[in-house]
GURO-765248 format. One record per residue: residue number from 1; residue in three letters; x, y, z of N, C-alpha, C in turn. Coordinates in steps of 0.05 Angstrom, whole numbers. Example, Ala and Ser with C-alpha at 12.3 -4.5 7.8 and 13.67 -1.06 7.14 Angstrom:
2
   pos   code   n_east   n_north     n_up   ca_east   ca_north    ca_up   c_east   c_north     c_up
     1    ALA      264      -114      156       246        -90      156      264       -66      156
     2    SER      257       -45      142       273        -21      143      258         1      157
END
This chain:
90
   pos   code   n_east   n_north     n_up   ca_east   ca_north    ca_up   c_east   c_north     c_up
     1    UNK      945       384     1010       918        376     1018      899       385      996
     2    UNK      872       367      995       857        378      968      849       404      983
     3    UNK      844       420      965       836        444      962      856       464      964
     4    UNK      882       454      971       901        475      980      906       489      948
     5    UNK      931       509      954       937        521      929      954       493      921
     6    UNK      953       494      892       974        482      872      965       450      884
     7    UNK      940       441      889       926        415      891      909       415      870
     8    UNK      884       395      879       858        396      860      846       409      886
     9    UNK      818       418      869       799        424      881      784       409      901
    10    UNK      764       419      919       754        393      936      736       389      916
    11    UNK      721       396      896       702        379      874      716       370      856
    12    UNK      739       354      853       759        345      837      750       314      839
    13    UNK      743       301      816       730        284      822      760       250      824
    14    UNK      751       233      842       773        215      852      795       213      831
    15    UNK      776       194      809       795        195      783      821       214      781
    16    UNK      806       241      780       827        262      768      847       265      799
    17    UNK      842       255      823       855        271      839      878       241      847
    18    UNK      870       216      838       887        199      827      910       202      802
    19    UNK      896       213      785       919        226      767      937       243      768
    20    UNK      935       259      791       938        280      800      959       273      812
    21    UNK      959       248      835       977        240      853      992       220      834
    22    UNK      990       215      813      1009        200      793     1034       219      782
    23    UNK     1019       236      767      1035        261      766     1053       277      785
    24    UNK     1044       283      803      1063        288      827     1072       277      849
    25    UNK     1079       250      840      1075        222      857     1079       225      889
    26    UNK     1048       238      902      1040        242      928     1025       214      928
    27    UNK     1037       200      959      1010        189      967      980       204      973
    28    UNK      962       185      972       943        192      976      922       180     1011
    29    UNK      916       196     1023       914        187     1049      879       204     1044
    30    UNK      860       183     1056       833        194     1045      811       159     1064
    31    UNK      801       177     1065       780        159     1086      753       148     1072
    32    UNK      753       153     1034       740        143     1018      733       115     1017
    33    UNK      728        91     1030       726         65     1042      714        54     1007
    34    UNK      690        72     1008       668         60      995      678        52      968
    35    UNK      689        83      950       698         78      922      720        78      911
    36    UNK      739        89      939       771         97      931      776        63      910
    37    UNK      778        39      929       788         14      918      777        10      888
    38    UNK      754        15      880       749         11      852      750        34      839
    39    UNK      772        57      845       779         76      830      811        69      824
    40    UNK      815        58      846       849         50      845      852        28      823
    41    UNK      833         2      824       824        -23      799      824        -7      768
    42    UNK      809        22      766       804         27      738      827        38      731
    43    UNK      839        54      752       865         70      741      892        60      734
    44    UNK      887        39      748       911         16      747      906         5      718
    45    UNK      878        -2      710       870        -23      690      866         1      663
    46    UNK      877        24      671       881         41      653      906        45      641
    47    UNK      933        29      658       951         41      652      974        55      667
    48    UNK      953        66      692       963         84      704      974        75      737
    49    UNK      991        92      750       996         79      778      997       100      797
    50    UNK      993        99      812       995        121      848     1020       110      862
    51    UNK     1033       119      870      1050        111      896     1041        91      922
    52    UNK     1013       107      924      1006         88      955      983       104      958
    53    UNK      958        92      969       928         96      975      930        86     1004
    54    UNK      928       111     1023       919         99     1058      891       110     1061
    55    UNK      881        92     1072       859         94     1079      848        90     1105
    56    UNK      834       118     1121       838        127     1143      804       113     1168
    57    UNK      812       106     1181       785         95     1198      780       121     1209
    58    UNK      763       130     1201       756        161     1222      744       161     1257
    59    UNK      736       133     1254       725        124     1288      755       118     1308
    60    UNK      773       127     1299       801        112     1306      812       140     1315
    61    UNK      818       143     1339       834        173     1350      862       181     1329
    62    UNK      860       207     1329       872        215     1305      901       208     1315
    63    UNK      916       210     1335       935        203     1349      949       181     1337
    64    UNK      929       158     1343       938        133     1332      940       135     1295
    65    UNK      920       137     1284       926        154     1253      951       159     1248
    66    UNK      965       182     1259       980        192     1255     1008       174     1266
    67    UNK     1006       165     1289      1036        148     1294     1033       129     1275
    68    UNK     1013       114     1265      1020         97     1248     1029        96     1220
    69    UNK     1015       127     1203      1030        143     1190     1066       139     1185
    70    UNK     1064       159     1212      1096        157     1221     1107       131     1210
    71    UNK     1097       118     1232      1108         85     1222     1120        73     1202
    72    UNK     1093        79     1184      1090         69     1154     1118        88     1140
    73    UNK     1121       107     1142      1141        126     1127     1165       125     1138
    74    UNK     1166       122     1161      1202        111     1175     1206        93     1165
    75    UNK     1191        63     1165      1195         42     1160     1189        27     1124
    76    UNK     1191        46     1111      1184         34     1076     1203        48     1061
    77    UNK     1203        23     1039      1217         31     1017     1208        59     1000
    78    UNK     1217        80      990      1199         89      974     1178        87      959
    79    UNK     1177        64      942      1154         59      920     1150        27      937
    80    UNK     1146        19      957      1136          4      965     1097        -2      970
    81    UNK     1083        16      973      1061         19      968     1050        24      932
    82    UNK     1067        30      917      1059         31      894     1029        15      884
    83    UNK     1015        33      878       987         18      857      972        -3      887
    84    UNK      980         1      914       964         -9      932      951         4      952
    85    UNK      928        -3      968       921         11      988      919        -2     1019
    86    UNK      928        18     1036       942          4     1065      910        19     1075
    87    UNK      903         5     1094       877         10     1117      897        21     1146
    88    UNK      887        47     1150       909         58     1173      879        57     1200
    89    UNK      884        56     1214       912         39     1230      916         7     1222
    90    UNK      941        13     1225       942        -19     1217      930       -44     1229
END
C-alpha cells in the first residue's frame, strides 16, 4: 500500500508511483478517476508499461469492491490487464 514500508510515499507523485508498479510489477488499484487514465497514456507513450490499473468507485460498498477484485484475480491471465485500466465494480 502507498505509504507502507518498501512502497512510495503518499506524496509520491502518480508518474513515479506508476514506475514504481512497473518495476515491481504490482497492480495498481486507486480511485484516481480524474488523472490516473492520462498518466497511464504518457507512461505507455513513454515506453513504459504497468501490469493493470483498477479503478475503484468509492460510492460502491467496499464488499462489492472487493468480491469483484476477487473475481478479477481468480479469473485472469497474469499479464492480462497489462498497460490497461479496469473500472471496479465491474
Amino acid at each position: 500500500m502507498i505509504g507502507d514500508e518498501g512502497a512510495p510515499s503518499r506524496s509520491t507523485s502518480d508518474p513515479e508511483i506508476l514506475k514504481w508498479c512497473e518495476h515491481n510489477n504490482f497492480n495498481l488499484i486507486t480511485n484516481n478517476r480524474g488523472s490516473m487514465p492520462q498518466h497511464l497514456e504518457d507512461h505507455v507513450a513513454a515506453g513504459h508499461h504497468v501490469p493493470g490499473i483498477f479503478i475503484i468507485n468509492l460510492k460502491v460498498s467496499r464488499g462489492l469492491i472487493i468480491e469483484d477484485l476477487i473475481l478479477i484475480a481468480g479469473a485472469s491471465y497474469e499479464d492480462e490487464y497489462i498497460d490497461q485500466i479496469v473500472y471496479v465494480p465491474l
